[in-house]
Every structure is written in structure tokens, then in C-alpha cells.
PyMOL Python script that loads the backbone (N, CA, C, O; Angstrom):
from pymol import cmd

cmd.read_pdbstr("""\
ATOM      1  N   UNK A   1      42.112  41.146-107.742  1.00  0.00           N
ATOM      2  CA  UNK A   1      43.030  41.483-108.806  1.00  0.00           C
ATOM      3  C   UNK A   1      42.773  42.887-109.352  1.00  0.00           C
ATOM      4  O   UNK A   1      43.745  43.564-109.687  1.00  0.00           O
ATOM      5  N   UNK A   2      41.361  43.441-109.480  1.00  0.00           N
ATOM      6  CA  UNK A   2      41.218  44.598-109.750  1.00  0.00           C
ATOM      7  C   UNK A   2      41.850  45.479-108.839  1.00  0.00           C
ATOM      8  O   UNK A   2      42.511  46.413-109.293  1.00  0.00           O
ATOM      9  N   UNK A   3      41.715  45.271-107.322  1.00  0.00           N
ATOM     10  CA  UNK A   3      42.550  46.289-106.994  1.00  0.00           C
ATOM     11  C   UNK A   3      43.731  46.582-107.310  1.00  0.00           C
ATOM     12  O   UNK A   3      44.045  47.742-107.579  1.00  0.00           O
ATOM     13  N   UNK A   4      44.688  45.458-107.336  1.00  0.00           N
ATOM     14  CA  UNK A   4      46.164  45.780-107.744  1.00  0.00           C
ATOM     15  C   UNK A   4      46.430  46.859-108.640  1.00  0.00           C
ATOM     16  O   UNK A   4      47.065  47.900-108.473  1.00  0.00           O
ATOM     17  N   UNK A   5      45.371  46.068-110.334  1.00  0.00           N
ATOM     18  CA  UNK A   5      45.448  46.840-111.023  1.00  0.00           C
ATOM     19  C   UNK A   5      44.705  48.232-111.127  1.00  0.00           C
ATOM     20  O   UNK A   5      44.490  48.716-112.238  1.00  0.00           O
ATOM     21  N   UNK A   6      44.474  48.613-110.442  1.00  0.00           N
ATOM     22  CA  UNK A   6      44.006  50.044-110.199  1.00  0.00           C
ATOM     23  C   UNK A   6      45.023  50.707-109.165  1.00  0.00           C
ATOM     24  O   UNK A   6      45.279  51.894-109.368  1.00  0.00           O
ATOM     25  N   UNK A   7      45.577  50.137-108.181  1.00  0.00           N
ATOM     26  CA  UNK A   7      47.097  50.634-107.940  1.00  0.00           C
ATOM     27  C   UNK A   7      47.656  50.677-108.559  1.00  0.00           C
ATOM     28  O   UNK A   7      48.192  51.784-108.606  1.00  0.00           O
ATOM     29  N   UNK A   8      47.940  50.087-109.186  1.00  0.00           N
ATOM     30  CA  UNK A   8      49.354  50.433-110.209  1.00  0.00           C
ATOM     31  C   UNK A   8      48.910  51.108-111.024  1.00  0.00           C
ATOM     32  O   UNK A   8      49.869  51.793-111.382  1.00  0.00           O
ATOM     33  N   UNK A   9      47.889  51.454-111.705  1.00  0.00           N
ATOM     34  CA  UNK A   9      47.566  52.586-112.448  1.00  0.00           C
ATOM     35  C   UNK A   9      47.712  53.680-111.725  1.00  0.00           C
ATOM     36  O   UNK A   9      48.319  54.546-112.355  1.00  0.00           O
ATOM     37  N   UNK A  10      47.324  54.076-110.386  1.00  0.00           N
ATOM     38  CA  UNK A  10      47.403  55.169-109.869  1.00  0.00           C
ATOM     39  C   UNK A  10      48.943  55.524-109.386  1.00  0.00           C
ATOM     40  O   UNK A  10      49.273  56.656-109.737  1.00  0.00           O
ATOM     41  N   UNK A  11      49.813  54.899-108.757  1.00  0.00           N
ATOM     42  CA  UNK A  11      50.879  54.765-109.151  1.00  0.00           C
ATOM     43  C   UNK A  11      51.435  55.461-110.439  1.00  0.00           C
ATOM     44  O   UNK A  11      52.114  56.463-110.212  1.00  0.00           O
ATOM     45  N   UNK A  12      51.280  55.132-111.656  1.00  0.00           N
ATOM     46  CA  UNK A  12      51.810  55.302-112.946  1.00  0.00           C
ATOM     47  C   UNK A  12      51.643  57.018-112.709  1.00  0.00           C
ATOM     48  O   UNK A  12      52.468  57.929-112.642  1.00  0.00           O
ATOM     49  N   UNK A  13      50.269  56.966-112.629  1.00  0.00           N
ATOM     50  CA  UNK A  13      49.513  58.910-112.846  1.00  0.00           C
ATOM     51  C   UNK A  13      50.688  59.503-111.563  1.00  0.00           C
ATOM     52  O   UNK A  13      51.362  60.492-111.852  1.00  0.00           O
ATOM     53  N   UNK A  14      50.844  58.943-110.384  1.00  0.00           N
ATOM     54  CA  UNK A  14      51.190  60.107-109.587  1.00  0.00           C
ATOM     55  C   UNK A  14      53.133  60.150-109.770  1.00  0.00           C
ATOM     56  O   UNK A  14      54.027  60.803-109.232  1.00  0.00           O
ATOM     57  N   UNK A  15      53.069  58.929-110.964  1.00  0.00           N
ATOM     58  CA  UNK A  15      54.722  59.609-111.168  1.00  0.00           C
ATOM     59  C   UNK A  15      55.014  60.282-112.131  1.00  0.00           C
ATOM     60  O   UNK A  15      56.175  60.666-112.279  1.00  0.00           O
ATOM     61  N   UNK A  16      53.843  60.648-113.189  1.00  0.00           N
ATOM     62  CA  UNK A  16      53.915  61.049-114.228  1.00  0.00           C
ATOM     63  C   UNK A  16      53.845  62.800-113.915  1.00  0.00           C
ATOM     64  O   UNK A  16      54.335  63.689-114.611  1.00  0.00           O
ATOM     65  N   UNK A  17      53.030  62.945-112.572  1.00  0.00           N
ATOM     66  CA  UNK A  17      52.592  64.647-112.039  1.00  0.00           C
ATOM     67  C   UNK A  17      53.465  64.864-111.519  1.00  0.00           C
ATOM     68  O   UNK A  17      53.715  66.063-111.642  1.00  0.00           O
ATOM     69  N   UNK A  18      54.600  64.057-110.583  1.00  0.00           N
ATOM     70  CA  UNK A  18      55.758  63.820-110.340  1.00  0.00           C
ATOM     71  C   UNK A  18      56.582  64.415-110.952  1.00  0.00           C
ATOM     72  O   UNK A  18      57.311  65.340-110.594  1.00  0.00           O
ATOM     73  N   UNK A  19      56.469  63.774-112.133  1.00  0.00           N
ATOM     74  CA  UNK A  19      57.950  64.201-112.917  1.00  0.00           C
ATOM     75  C   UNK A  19      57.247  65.740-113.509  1.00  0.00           C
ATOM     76  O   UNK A  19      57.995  66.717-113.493  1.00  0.00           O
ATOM     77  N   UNK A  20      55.783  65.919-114.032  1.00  0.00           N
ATOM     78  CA  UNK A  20      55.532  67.308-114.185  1.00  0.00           C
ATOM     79  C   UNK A  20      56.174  68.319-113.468  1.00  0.00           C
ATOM     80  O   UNK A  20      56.971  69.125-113.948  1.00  0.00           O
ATOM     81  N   UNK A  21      55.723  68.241-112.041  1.00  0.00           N
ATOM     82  CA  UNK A  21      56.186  68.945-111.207  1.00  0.00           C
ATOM     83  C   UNK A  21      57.393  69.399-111.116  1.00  0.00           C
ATOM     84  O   UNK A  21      57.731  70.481-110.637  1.00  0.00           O
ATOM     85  N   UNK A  22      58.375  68.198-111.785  1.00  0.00           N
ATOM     86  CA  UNK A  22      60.057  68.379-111.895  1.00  0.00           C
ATOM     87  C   UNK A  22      60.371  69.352-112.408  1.00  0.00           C
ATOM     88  O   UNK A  22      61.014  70.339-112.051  1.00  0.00           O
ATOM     89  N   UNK A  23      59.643  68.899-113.740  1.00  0.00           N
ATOM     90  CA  UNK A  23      59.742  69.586-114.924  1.00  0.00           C
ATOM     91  C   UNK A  23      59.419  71.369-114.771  1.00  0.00           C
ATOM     92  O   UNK A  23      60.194  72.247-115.147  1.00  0.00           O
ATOM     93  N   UNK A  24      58.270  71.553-114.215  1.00  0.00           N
ATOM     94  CA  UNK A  24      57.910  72.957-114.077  1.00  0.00           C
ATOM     95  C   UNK A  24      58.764  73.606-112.976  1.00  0.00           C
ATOM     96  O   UNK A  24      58.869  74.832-112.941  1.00  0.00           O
ATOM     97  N   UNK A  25      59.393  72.800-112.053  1.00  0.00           N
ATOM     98  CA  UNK A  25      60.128  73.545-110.976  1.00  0.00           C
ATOM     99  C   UNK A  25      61.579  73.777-111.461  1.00  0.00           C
ATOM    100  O   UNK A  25      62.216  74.688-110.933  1.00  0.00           O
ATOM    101  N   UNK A  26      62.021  73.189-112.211  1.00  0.00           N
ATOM    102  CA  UNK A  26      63.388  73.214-113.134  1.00  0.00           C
ATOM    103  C   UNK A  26      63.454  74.132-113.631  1.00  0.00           C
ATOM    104  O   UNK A  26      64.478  74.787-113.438  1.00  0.00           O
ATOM    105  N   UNK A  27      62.363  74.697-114.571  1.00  0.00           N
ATOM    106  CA  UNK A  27      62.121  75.664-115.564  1.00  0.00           C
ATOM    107  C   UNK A  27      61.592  77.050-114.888  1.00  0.00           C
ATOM    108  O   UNK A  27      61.879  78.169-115.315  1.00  0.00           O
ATOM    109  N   UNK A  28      60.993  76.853-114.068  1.00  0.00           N
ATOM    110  CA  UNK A  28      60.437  78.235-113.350  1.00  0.00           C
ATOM    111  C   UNK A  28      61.254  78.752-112.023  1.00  0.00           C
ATOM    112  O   UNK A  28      61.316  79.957-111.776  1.00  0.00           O
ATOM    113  N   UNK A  29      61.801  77.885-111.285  1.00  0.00           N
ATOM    114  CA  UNK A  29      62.559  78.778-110.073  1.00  0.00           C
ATOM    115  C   UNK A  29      64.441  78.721-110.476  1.00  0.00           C
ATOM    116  O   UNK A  29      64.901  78.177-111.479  1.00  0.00           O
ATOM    117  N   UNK A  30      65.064  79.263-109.655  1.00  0.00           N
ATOM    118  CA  UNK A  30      66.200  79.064-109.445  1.00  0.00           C
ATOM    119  C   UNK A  30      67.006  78.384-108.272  1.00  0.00           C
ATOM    120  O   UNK A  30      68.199  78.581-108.043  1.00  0.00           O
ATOM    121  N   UNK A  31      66.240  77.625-107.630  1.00  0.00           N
ATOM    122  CA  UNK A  31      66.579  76.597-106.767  1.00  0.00           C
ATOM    123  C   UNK A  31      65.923  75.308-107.626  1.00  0.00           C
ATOM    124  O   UNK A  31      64.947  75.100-108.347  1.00  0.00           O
ATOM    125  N   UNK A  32      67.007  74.620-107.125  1.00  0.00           N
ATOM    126  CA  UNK A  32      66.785  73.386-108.709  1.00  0.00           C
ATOM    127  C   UNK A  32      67.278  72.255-107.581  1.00  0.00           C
ATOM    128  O   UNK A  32      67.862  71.312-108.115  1.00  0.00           O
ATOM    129  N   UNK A  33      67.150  72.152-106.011  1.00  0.00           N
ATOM    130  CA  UNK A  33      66.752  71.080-105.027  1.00  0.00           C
ATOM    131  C   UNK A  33      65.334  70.442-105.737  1.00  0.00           C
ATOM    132  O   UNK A  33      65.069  69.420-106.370  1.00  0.00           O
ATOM    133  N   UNK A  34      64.707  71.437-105.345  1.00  0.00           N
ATOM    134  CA  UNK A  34      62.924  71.086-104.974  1.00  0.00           C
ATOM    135  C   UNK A  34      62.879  70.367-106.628  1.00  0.00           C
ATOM    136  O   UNK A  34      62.343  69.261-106.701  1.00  0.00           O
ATOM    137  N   UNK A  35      63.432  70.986-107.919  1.00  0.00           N
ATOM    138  CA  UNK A  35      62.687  69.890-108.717  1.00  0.00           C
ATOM    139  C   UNK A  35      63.558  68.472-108.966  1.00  0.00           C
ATOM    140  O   UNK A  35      63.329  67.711-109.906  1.00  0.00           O
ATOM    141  N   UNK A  36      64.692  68.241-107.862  1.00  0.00           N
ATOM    142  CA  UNK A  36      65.469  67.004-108.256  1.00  0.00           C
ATOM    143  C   UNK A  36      64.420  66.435-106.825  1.00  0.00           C
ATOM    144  O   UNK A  36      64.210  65.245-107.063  1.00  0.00           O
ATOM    145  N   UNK A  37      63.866  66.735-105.777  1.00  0.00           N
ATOM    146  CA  UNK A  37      62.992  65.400-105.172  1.00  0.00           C
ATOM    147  C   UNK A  37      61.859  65.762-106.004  1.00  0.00           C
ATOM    148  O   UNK A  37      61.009  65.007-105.531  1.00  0.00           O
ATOM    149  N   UNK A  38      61.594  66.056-106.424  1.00  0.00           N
ATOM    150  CA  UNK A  38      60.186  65.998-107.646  1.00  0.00           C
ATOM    151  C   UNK A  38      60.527  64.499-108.518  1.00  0.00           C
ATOM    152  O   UNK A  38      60.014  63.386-108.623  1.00  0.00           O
ATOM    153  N   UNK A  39      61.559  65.136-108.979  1.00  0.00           N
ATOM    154  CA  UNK A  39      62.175  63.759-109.850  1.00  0.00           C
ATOM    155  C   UNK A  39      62.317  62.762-109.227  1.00  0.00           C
ATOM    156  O   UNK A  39      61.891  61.773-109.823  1.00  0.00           O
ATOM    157  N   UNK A  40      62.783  62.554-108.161  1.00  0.00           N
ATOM    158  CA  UNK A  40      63.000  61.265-107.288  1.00  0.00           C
ATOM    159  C   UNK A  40      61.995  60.792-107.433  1.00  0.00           C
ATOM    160  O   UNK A  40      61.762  59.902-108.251  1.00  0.00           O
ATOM    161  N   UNK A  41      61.057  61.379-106.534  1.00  0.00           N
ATOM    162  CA  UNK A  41      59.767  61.036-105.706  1.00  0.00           C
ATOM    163  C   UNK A  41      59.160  60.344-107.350  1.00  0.00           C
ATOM    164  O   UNK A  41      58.854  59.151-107.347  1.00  0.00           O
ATOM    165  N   UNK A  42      59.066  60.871-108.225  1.00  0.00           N
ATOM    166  CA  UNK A  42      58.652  60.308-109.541  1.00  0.00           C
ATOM    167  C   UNK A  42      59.311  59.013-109.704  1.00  0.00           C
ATOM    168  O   UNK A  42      58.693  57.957-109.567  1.00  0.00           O
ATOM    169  N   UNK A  43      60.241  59.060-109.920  1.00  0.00           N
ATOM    170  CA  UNK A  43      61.437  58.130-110.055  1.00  0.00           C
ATOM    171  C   UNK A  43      60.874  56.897-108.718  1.00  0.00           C
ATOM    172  O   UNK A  43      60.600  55.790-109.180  1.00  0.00           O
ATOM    173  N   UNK A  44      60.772  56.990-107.794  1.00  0.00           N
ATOM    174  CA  UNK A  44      60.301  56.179-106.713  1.00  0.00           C
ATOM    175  C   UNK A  44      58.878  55.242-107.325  1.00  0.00           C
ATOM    176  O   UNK A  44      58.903  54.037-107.573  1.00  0.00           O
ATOM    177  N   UNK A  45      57.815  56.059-107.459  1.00  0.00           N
ATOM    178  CA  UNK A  45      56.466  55.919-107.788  1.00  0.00           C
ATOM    179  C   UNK A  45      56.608  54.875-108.856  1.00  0.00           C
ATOM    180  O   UNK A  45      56.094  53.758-108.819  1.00  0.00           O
ATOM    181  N   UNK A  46      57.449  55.415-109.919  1.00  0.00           N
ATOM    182  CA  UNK A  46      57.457  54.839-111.209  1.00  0.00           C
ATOM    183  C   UNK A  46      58.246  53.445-111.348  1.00  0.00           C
ATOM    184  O   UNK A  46      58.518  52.925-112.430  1.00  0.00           O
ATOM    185  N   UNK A  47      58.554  52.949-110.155  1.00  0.00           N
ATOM    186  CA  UNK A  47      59.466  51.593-109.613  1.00  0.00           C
ATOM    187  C   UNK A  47      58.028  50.240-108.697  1.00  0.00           C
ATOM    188  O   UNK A  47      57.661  49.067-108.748  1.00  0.00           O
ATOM    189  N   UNK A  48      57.694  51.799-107.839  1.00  0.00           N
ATOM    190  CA  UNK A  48      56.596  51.150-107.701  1.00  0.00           C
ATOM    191  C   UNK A  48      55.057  50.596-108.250  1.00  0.00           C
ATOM    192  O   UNK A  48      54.147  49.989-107.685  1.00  0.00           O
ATOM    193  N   UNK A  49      55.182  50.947-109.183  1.00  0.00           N
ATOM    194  CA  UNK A  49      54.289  50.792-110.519  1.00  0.00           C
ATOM    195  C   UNK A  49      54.821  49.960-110.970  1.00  0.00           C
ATOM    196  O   UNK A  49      54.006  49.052-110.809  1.00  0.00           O
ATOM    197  N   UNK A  50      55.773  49.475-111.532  1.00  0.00           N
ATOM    198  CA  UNK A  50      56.081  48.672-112.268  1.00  0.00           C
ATOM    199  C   UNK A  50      56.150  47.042-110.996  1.00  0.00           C
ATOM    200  O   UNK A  50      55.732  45.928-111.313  1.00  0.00           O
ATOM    201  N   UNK A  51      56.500  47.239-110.238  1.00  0.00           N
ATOM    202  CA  UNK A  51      56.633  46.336-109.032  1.00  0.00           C
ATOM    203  C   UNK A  51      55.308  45.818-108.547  1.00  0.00           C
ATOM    204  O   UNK A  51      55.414  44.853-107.789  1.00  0.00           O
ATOM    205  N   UNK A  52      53.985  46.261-108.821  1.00  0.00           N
ATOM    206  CA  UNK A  52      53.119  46.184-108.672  1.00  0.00           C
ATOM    207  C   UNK A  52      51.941  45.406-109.718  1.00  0.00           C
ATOM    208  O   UNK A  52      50.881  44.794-109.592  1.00  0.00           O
ATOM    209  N   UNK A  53      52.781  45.816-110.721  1.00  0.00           N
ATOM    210  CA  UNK A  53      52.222  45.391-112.184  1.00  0.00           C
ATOM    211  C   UNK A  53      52.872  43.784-112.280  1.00  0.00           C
ATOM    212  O   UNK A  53      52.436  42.668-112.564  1.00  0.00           O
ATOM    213  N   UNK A  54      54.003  44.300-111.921  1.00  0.00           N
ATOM    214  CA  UNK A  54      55.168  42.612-112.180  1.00  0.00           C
ATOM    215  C   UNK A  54      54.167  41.370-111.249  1.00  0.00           C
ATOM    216  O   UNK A  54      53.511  40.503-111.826  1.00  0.00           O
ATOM    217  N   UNK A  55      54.213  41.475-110.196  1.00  0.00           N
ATOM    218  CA  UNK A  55      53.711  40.876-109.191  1.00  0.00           C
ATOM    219  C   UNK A  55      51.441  40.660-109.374  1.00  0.00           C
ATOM    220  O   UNK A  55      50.764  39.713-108.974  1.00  0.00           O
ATOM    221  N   UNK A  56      51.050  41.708-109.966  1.00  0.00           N
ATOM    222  CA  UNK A  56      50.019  41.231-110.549  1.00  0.00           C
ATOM    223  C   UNK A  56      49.541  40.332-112.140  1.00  0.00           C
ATOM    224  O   UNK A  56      48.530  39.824-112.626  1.00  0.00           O
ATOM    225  N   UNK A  57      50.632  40.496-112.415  1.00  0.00           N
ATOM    226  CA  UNK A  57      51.563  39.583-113.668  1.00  0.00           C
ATOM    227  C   UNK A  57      51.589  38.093-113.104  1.00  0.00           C
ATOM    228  O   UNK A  57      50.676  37.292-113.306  1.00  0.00           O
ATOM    229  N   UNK A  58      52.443  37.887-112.562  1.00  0.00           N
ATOM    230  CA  UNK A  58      52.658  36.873-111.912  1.00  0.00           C
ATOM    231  C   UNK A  58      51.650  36.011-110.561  1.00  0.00           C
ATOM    232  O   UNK A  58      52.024  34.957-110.047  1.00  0.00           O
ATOM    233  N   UNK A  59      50.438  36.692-110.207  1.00  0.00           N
ATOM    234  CA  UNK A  59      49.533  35.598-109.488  1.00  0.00           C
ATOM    235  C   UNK A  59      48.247  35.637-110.507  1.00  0.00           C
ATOM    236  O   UNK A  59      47.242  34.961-110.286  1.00  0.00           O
ATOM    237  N   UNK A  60      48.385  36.500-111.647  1.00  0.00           N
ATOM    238  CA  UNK A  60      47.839  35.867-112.656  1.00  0.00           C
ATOM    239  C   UNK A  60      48.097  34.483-113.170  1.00  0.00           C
ATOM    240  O   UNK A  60      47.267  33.575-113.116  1.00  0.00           O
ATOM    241  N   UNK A  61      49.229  34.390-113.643  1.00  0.00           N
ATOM    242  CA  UNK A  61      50.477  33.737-113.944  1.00  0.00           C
ATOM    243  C   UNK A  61      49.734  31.930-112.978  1.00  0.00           C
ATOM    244  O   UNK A  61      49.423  30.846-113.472  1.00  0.00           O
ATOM    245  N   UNK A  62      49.722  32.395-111.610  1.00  0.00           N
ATOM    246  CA  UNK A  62      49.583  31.043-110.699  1.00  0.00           C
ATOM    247  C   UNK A  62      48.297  31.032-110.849  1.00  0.00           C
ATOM    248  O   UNK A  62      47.934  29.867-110.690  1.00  0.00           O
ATOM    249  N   UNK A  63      47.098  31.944-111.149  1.00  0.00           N
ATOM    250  CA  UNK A  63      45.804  31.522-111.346  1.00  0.00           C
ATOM    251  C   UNK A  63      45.684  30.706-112.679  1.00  0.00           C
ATOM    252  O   UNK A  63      44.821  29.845-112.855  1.00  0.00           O
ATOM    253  N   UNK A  64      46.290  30.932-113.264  1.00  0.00           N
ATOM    254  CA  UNK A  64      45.817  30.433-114.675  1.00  0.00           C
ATOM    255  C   UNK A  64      46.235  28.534-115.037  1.00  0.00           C
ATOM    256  O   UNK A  64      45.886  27.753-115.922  1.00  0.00           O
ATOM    257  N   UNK A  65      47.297  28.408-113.600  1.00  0.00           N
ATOM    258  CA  UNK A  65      47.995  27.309-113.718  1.00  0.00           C
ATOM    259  C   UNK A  65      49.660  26.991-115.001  1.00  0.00           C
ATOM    260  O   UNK A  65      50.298  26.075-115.520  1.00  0.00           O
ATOM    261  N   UNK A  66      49.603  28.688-114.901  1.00  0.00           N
ATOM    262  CA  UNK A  66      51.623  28.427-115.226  1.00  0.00           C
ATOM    263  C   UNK A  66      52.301  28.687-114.567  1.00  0.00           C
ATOM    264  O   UNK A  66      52.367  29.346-113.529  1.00  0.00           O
ATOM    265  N   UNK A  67      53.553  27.555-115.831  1.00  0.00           N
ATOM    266  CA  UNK A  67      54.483  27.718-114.147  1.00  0.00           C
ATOM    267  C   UNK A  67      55.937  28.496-115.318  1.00  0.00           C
ATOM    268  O   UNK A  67      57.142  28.277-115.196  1.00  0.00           O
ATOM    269  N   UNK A  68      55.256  29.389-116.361  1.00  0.00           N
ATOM    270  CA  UNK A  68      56.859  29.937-117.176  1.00  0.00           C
ATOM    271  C   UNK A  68      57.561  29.558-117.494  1.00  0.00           C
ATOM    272  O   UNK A  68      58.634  30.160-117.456  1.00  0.00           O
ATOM    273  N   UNK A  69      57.458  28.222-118.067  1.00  0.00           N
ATOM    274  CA  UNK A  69      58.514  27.222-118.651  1.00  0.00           C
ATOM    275  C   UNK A  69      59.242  26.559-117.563  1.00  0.00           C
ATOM    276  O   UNK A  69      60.211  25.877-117.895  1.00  0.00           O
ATOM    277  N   UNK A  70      58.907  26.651-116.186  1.00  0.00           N
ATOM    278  CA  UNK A  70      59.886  26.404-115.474  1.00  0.00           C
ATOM    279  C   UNK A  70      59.376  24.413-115.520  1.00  0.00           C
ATOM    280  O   UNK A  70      58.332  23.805-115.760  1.00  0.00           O
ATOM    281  N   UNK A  71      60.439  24.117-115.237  1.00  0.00           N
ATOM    282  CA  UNK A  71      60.072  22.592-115.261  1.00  0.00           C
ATOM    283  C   UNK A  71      59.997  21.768-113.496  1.00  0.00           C
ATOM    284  O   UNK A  71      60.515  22.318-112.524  1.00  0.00           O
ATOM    285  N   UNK A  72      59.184  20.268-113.391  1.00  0.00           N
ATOM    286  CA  UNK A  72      58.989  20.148-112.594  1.00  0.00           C
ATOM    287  C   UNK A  72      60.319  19.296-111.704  1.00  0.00           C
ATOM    288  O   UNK A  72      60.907  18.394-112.301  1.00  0.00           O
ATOM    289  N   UNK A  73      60.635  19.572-110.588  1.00  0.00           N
ATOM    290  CA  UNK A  73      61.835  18.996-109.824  1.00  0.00           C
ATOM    291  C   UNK A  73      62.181  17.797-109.916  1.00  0.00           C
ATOM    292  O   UNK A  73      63.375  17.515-110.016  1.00  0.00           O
ATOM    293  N   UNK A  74      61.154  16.786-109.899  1.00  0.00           N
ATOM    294  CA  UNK A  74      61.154  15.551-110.675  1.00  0.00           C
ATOM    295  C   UNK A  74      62.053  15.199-111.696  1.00  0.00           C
ATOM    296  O   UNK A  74      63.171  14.684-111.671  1.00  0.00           O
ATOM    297  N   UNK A  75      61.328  15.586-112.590  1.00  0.00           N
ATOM    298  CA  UNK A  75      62.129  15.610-113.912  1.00  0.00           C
ATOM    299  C   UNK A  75      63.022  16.311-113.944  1.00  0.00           C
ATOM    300  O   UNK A  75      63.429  16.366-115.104  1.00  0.00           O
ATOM    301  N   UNK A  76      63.452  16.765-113.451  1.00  0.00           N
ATOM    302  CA  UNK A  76      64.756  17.311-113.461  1.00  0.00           C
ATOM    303  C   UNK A  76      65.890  16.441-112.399  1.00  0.00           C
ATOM    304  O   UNK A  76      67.111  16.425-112.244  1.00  0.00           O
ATOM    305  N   UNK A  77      65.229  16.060-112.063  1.00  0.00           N
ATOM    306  CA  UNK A  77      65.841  14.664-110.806  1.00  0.00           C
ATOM    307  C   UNK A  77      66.545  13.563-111.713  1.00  0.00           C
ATOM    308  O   UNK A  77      67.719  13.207-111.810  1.00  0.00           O
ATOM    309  N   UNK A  78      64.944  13.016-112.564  1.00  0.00           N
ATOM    310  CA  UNK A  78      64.875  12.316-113.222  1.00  0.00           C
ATOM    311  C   UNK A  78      66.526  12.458-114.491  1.00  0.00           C
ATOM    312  O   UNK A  78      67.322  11.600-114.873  1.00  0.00           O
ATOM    313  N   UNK A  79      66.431  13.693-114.726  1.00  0.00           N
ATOM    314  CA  UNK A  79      67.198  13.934-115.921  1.00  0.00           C
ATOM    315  C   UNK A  79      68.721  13.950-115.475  1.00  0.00           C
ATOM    316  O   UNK A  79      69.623  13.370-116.079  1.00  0.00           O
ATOM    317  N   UNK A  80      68.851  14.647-114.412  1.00  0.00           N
ATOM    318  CA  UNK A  80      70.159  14.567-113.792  1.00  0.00           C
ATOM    319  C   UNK A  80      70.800  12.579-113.662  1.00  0.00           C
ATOM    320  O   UNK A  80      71.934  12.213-113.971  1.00  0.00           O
ATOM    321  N   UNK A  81      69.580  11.585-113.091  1.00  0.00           N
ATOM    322  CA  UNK A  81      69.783  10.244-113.501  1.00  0.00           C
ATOM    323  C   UNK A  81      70.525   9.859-114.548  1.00  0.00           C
ATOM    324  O   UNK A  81      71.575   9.216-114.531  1.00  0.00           O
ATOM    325  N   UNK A  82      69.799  10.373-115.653  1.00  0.00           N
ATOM    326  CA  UNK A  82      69.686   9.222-116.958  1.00  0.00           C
ATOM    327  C   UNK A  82      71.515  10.001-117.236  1.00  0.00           C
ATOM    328  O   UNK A  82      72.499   9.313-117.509  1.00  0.00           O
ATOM    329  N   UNK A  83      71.526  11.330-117.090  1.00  0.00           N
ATOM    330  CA  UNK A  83      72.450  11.915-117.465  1.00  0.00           C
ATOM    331  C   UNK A  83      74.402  11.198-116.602  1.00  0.00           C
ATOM    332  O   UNK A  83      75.527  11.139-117.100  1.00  0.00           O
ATOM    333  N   UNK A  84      73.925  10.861-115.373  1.00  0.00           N
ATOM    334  CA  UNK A  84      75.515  10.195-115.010  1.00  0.00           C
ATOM    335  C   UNK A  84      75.344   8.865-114.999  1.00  0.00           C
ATOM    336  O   UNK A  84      76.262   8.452-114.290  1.00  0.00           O
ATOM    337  N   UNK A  85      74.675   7.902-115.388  1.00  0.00           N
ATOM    338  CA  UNK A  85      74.451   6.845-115.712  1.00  0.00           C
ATOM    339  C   UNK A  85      75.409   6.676-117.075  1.00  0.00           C
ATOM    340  O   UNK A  85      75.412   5.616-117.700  1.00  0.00           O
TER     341      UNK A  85
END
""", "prot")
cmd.dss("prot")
cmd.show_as("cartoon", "prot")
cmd.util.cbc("prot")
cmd.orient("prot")
């Protein structure tokens, strides 16, 4: 689990230099390509960070033994019963 979360931290940092990079290439040249894939490539990173985080969220989530309110098929079997009866 530590690794994840140390990906996704690193992740976070390299979209944040990312978008620096945008930022300084916007402002300093006059070709304004190079800082819109700056932005992307940020924009990318910063999806994958969060996608990474979500998903280490969630086998937390199954270690801990939840299931997110979700209910069990059973009972929901069960309930669909009592309900056209």
C-alpha cells in the first residue's frame, strides 16, 4: 500500500512541474504549442494521480472489510420477495 501511495504522490509533483513548465513557456516564448503539451502532459499526470489515489482508497476500503453501504444480494433478493408478495 505504501507504494501506491508514494505513486500517487509522485504523480501529483510531476503534474504540478508540468503545469510550471506551462506556465513559464506561455509567458516566456512566442510559440505557445510547447506550453499547451506542458499543460496536457500535466493535465494527464494529474488524472493519473487521482486514479491512483481512488483505487488505493478503495483496497483499503476491502482491507478493512467495507463494502460502502452497498448491501448484500441476498437481501436484496430477499426484499424484492416480501415486496411482490
Amino acid at each position: 500500500m505504501k507504494k501506491e501511495k508514494f505513486s500517487s504522490t509522485l504523480y501529483y509533483v510531476a503534474s504540478v512541474l508540468f503545469f510550471l513548465s506551462a506556465i513559464i513557456s506561455f509567458v516566456s516564448s512566442k510559440t505557445y504549442y510547447l506550453g499547451g503539451m506542458w499543460l496536457a502532459l500535466g493535465a494527464t499526470f494529474l488524472c493519473l494521480a487521482s486514479t491512483y489515489k481512488n483505487n488505493e482508497e478503495e483496497s483499503e476500503d476491502e482491507d478493512n472489510g467495507e463494502n460502502n453501504g452497498e448491501s448484500n444480494s441476498n437481501e436484496v433478493g430477499k426484499e424484492n420477495e416480501n415486496i411482490s408478495k
